[in-house]
LOTORSE-175599 format. One record per residue (C-alpha): residue in one letter; x, y, z. Coordinates in nm, 3 decimals. Layout:
# LOTORSE-175599
<node res="A" u="X" v="Y" w="Z"/>
...
This chain:
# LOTORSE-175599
<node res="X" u="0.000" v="0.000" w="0.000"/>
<node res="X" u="0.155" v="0.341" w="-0.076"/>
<node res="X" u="0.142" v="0.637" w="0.088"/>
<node res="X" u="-0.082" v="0.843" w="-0.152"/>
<node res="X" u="-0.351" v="0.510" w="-0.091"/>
<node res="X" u="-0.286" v="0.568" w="0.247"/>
<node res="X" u="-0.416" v="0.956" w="0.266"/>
<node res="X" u="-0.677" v="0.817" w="0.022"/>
<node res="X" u="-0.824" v="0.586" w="0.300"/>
<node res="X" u="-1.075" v="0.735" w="0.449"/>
<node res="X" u="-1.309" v="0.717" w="0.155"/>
<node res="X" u="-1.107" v="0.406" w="-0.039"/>
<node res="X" u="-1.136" v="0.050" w="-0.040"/>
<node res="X" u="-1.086" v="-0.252" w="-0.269"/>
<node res="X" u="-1.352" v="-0.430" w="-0.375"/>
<node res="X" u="-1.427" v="-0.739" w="-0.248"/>
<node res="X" u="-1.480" v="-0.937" w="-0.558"/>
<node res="X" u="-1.352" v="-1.147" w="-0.853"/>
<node res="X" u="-1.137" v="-0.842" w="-0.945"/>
<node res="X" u="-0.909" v="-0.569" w="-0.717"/>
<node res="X" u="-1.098" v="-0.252" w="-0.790"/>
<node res="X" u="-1.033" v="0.106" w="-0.658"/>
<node res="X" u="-1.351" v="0.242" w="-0.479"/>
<node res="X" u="-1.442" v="0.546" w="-0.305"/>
<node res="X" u="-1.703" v="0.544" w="-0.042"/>
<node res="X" u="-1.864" v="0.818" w="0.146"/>
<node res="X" u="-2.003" v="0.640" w="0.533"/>
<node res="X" u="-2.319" v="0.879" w="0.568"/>
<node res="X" u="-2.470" v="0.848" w="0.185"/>
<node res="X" u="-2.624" v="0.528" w="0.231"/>
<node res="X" u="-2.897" v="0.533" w="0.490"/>
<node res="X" u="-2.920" v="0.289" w="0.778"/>
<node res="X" u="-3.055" v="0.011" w="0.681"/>
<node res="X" u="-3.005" v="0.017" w="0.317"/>
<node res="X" u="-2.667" v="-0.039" w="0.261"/>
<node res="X" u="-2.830" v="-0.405" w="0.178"/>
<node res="X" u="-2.963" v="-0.292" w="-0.101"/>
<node res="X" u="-2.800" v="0.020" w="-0.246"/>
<node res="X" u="-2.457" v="-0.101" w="-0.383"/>
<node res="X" u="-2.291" v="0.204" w="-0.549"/>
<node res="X" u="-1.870" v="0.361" w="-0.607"/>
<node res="X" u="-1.737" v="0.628" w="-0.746"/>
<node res="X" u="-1.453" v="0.412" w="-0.896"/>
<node res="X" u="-1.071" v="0.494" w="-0.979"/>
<node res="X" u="-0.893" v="0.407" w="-1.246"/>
<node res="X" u="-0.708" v="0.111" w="-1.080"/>
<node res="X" u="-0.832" v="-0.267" w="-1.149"/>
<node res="X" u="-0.878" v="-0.218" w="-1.544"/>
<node res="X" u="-0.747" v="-0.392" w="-1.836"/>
<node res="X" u="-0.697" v="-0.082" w="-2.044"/>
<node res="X" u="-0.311" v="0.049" w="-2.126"/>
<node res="X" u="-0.081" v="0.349" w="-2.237"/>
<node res="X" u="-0.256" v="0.709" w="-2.192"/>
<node res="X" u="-0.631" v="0.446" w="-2.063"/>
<node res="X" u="-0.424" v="0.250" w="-1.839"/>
<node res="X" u="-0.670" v="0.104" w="-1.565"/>
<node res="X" u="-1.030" v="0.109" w="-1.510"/>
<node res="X" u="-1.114" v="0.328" w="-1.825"/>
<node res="X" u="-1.506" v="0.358" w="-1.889"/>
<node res="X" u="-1.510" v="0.588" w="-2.150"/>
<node res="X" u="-1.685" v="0.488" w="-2.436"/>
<node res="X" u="-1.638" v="0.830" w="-2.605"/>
<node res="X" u="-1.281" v="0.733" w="-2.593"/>
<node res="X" u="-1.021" v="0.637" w="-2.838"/>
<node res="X" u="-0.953" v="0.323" w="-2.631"/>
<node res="X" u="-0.973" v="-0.003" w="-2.744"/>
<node res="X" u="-1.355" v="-0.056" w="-2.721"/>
<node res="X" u="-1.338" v="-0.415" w="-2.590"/>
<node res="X" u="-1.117" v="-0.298" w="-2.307"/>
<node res="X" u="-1.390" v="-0.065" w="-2.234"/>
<node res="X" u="-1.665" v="-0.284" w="-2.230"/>
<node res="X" u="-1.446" v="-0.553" w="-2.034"/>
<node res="X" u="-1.380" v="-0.213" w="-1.774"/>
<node res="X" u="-1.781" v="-0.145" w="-1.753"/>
<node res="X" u="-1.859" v="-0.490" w="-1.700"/>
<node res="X" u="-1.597" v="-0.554" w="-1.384"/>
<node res="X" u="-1.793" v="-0.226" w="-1.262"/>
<node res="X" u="-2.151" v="-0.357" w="-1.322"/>
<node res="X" u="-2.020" v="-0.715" w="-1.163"/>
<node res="X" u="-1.925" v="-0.536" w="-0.851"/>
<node res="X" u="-2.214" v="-0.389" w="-0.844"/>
<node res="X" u="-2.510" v="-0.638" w="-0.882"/>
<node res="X" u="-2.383" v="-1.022" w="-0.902"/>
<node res="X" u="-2.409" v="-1.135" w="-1.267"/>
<node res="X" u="-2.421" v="-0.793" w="-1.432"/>
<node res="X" u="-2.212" v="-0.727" w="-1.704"/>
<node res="X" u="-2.337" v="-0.397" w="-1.810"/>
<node res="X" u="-2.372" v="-0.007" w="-1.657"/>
<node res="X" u="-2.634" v="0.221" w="-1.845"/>
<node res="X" u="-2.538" v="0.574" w="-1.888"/>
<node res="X" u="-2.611" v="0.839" w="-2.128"/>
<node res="X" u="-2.454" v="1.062" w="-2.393"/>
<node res="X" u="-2.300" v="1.316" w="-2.219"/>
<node res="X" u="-2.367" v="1.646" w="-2.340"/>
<node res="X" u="-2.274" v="1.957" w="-2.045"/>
<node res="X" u="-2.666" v="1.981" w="-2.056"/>
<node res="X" u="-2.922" v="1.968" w="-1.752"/>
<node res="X" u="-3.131" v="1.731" w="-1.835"/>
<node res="X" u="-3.224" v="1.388" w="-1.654"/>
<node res="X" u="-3.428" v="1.104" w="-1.814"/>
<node res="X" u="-3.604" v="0.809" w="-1.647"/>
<node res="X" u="-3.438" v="0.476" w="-1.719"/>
<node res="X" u="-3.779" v="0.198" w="-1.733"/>
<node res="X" u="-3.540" v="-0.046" w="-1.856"/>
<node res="X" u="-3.178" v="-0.125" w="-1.962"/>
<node res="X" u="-3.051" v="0.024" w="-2.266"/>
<node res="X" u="-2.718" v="-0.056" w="-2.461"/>
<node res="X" u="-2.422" v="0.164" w="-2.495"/>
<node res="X" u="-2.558" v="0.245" w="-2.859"/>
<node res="X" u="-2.899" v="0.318" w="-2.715"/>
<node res="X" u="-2.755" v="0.562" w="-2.483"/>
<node res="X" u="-2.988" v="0.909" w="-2.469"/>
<node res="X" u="-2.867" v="1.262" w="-2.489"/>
<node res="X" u="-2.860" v="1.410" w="-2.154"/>
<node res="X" u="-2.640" v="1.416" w="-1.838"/>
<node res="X" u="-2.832" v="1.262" w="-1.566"/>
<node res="X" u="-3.064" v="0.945" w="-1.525"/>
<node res="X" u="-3.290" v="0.781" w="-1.225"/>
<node res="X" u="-3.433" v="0.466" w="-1.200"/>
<node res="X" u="-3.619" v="0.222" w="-0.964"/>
<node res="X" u="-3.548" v="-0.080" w="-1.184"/>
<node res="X" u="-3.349" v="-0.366" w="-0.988"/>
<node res="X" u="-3.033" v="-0.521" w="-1.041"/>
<node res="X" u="-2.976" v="-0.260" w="-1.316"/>
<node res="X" u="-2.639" v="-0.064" w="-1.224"/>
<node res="X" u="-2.669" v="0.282" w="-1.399"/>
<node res="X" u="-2.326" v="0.571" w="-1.426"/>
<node res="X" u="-2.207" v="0.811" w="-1.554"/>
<node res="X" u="-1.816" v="0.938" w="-1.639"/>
<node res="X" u="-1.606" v="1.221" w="-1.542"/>
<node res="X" u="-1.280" v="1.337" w="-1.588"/>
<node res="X" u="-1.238" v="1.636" w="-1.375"/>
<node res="X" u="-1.614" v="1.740" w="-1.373"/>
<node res="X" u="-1.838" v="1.642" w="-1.043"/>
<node res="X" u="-2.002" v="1.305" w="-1.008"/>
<node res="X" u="-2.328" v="1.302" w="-0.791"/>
<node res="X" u="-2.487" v="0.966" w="-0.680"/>
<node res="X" u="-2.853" v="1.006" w="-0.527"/>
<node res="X" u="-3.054" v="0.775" w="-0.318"/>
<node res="X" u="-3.400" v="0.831" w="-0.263"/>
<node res="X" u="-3.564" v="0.562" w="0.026"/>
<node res="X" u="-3.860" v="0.599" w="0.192"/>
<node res="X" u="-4.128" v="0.334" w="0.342"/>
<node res="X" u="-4.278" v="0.232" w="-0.035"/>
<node res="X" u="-4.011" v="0.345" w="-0.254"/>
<node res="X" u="-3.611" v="0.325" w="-0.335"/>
<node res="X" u="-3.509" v="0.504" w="-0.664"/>
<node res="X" u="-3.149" v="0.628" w="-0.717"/>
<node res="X" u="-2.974" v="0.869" w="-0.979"/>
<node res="X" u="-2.670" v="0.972" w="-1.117"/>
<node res="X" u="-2.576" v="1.258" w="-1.271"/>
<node res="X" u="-2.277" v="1.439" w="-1.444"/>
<node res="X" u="-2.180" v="1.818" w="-1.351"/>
<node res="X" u="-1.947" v="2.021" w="-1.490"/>
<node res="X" u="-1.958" v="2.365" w="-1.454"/>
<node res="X" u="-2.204" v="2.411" w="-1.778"/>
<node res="X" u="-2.420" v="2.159" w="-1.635"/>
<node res="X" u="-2.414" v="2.265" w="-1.265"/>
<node res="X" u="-2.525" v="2.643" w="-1.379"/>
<node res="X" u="-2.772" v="2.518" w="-1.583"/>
<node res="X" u="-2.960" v="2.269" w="-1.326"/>
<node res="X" u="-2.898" v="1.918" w="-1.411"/>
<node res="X" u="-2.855" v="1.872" w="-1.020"/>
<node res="X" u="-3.176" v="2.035" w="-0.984"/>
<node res="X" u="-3.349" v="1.864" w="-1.226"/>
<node res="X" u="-3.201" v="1.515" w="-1.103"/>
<node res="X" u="-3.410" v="1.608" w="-0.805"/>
<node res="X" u="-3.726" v="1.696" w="-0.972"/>
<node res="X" u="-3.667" v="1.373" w="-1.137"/>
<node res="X" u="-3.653" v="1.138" w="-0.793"/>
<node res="X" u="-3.951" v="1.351" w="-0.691"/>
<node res="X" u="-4.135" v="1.248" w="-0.965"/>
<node res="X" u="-4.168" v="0.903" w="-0.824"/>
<node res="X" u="-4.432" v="0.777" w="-0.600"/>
<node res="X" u="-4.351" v="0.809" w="-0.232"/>
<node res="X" u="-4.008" v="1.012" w="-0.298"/>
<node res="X" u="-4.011" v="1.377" w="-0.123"/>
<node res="X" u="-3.702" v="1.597" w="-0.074"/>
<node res="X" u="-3.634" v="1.461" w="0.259"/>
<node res="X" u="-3.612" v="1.101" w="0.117"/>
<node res="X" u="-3.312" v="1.210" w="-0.122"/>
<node res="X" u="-2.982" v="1.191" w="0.007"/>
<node res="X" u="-2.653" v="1.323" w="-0.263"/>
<node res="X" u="-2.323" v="1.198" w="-0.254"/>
<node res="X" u="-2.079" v="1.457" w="-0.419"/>
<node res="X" u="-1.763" v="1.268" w="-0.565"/>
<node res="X" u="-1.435" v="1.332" w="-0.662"/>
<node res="X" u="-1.379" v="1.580" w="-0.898"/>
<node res="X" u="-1.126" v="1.892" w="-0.966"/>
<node res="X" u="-1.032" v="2.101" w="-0.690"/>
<node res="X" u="-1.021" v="2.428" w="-0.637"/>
<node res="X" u="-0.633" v="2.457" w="-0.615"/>
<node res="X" u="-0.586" v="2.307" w="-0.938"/>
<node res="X" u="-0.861" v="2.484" w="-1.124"/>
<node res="X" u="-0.756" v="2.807" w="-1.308"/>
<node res="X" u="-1.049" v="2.970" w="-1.466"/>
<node res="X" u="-1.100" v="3.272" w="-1.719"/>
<node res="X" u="-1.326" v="3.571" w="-1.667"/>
<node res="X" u="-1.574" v="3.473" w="-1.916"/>
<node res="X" u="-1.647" v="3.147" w="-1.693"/>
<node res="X" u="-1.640" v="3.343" w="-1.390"/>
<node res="X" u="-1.880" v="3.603" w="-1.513"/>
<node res="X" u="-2.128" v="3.333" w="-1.635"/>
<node res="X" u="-2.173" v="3.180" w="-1.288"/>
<node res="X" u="-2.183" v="3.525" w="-1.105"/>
<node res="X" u="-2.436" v="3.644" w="-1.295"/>
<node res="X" u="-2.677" v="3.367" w="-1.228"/>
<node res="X" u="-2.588" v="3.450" w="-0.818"/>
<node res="X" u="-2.432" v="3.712" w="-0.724"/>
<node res="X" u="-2.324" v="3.552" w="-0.393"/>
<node res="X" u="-2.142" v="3.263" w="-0.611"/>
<node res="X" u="-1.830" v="3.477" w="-0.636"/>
<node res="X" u="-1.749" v="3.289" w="-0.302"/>
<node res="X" u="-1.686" v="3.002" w="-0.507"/>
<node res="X" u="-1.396" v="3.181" w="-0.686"/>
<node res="X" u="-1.044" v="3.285" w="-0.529"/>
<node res="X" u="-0.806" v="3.520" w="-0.670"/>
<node res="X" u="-0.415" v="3.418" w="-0.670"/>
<node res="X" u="-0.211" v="3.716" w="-0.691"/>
<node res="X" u="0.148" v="3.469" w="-0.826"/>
<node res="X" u="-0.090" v="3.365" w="-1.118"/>
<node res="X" u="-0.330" v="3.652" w="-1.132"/>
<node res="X" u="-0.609" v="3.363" w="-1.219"/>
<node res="X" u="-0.942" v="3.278" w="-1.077"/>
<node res="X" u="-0.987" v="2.947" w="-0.946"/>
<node res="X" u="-1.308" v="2.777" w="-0.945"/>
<node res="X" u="-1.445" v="2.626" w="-0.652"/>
<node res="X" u="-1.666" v="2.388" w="-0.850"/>
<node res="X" u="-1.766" v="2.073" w="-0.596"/>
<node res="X" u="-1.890" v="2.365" w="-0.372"/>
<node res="X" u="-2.086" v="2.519" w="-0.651"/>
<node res="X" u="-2.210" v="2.137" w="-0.736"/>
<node res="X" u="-2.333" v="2.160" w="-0.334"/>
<node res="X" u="-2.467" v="2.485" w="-0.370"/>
<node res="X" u="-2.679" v="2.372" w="-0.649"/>
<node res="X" u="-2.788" v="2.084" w="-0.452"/>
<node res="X" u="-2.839" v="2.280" w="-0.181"/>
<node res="X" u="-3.091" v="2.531" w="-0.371"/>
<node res="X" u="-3.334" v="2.227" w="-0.495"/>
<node res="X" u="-3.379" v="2.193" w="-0.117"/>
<node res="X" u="-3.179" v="1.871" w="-0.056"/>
<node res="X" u="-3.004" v="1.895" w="0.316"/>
<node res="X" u="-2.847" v="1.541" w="0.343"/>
<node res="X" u="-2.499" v="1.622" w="0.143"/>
<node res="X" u="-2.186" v="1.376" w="0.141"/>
<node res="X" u="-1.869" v="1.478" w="-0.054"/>
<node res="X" u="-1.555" v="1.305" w="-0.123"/>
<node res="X" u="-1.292" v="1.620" w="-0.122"/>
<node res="X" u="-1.020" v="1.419" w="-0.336"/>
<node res="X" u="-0.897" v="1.601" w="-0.670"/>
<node res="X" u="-0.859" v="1.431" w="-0.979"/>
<node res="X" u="-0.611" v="1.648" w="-1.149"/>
<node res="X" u="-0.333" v="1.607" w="-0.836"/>
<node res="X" u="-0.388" v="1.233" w="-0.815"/>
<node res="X" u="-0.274" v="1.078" w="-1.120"/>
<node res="X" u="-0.226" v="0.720" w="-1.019"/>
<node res="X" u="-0.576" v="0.700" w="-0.910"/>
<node res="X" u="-0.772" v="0.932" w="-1.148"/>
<node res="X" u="-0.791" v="1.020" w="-1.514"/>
<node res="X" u="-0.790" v="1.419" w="-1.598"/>
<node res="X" u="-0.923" v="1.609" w="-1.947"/>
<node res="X" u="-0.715" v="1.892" w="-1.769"/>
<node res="X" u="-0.390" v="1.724" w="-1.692"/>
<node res="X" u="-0.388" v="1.554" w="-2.057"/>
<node res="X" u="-0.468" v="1.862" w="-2.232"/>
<node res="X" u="-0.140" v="2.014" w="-1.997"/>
<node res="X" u="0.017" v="1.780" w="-2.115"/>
<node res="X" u="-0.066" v="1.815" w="-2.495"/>
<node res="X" u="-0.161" v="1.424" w="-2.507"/>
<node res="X" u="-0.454" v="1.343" w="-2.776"/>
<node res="X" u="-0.666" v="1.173" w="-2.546"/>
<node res="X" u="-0.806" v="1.127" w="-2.173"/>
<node res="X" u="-0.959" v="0.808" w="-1.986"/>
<node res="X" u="-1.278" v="0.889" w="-1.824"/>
<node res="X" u="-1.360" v="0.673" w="-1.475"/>
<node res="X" u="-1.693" v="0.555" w="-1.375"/>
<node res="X" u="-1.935" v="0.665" w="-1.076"/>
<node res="X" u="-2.180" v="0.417" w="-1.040"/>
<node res="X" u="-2.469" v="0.298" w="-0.838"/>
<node res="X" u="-2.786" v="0.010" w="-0.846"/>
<node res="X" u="-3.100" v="-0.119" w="-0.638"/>
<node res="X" u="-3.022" v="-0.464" w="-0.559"/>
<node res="X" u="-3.286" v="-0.655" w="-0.508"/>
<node res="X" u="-3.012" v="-0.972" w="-0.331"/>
<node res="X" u="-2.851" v="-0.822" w="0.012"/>
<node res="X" u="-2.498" v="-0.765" w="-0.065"/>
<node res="X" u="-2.237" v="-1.021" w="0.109"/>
């Protein structure tokens, strides 16, 4: 174990199953007495079978990686998910806000155009990617009802309301109220690493004035730099959801455990792996 999985441990573990996978855990997300049956991980990029600039657990299939290393990625995810799955539905990410209702499983090439989904199917693990922009896994249980959701945030996405409509979307099923939902906010860019222009910064401050507390000035770079998992809250926090779990970890800093669209571009390399945040209703307690 090295150090930098060591500082890591609070939210990390391996997976306990056929294969060693990097997964980051938040204690509180889960409610008590549900952690039976809401299996979910915002996963790194160790445990994969992809190599050179998608070494690891890549899941993009937007990529330029070897598609059956992909699907063999996706599949290890949905299998550590829900026993016998070998498949995570997402959609075609698109910086958008909006969130569809998954009825039933869809294929990679059936994916639909928007950057959220919910569902109360089970034994059907559904995710989305990131690579620097916020994952957010939702639970919604109450006495007649579990439904869960995923959605993808980057800054174009968080100003526009996916979050918010994520939660519209959980609401929209029988039994779910705001108070039901609980958000997990995963691991995305962090502040320190994220050097933004004025035309960004002006965007979100004019949709809030008080969102200029998610920017800081550094006077060495005389840059902005955006505060975006505590804009992602924010935004969470204004469609009246109050139970909030966040994994601070930033993707650019840790290579070894997390692809980054910002580091590779840096770097002037022609493509990026994109890891998986993922969660399912199981309807078999988990082992």
């Amino acid at each position: 174990m090295t150090a930098k999985w060591e500082r890591c441990s609070k939210y990390a573990r391996l997976s306990a199953g056929r294969f060693l996978l990097q997964v980051f855990k938040e204690s509180h997300f889960v409610p008590e007495g549900s952690s039976a049956h809401v299996a979910y991980g915002f996963y790194g990029r160790k445990g994969g079978v992809s190599s050179g600039l998608y070494k690891g657990l890549n899941c993009g299939v937007g990529s330029g990686d070897d598609q059956g290393h992909v699907q063999g990625n996706r599949t290890r995810v949905a299998g550590d998910l829900v026993d016998g799955a070998n498949h995570v539905c997402g959609v075609y990410q698109v910086h958008g806000n909006q969130c569809v209702r998954l009825e039933s499983p869809w294929s990679t090439t059936e994916m639909p155009h928007a950057d959220a989904l919910v569902t109360d199917q089970l034994d059907v693990p559904i995710g989305i990617l990131t690579a620097d922009c916020t994952p957010v896994l939702f639970c919604a249980i109450s006495e007649t009802s579990r439904v869960i959701g995923a959605a993808h945030a980057g800054w174009k996405g968080a100003l526009s309301g996916v979050l918010g409509a994520t939660v519209e979307a959980l609401c929209s099923y029988d039994g779910i109220d705001l108070h039901h939902i609980r958000a997990c906010i995963g691991p995305a860019i962090a502040q320190a690493s994220y050097e933004v222009g004025d035309d960004l910064k002006e965007q979100v401050i004019k949709d809030d004035a008080q969102n200029q507390r998610f920017f800081a000035y550094n006077e060495e770079t005389r840059s902005d730099y955006f505060d975006l998992q505590g804009f992602c809250r924010s935004q969470l926090e204004r469609a009246g959801i109050t139970q909030i779990s966040q994994i601070a970890m930033d993707t650019y800093a840790n290579e070894d455990t997390f692809f980054s669209y910002r580091r590779a571009t840096h770097r002037g390399e022609k493509d990026y792996g994109r890891q998986i945040s993922a969660i399912a209703l199981r309807s078999a307690t988990i082992i």
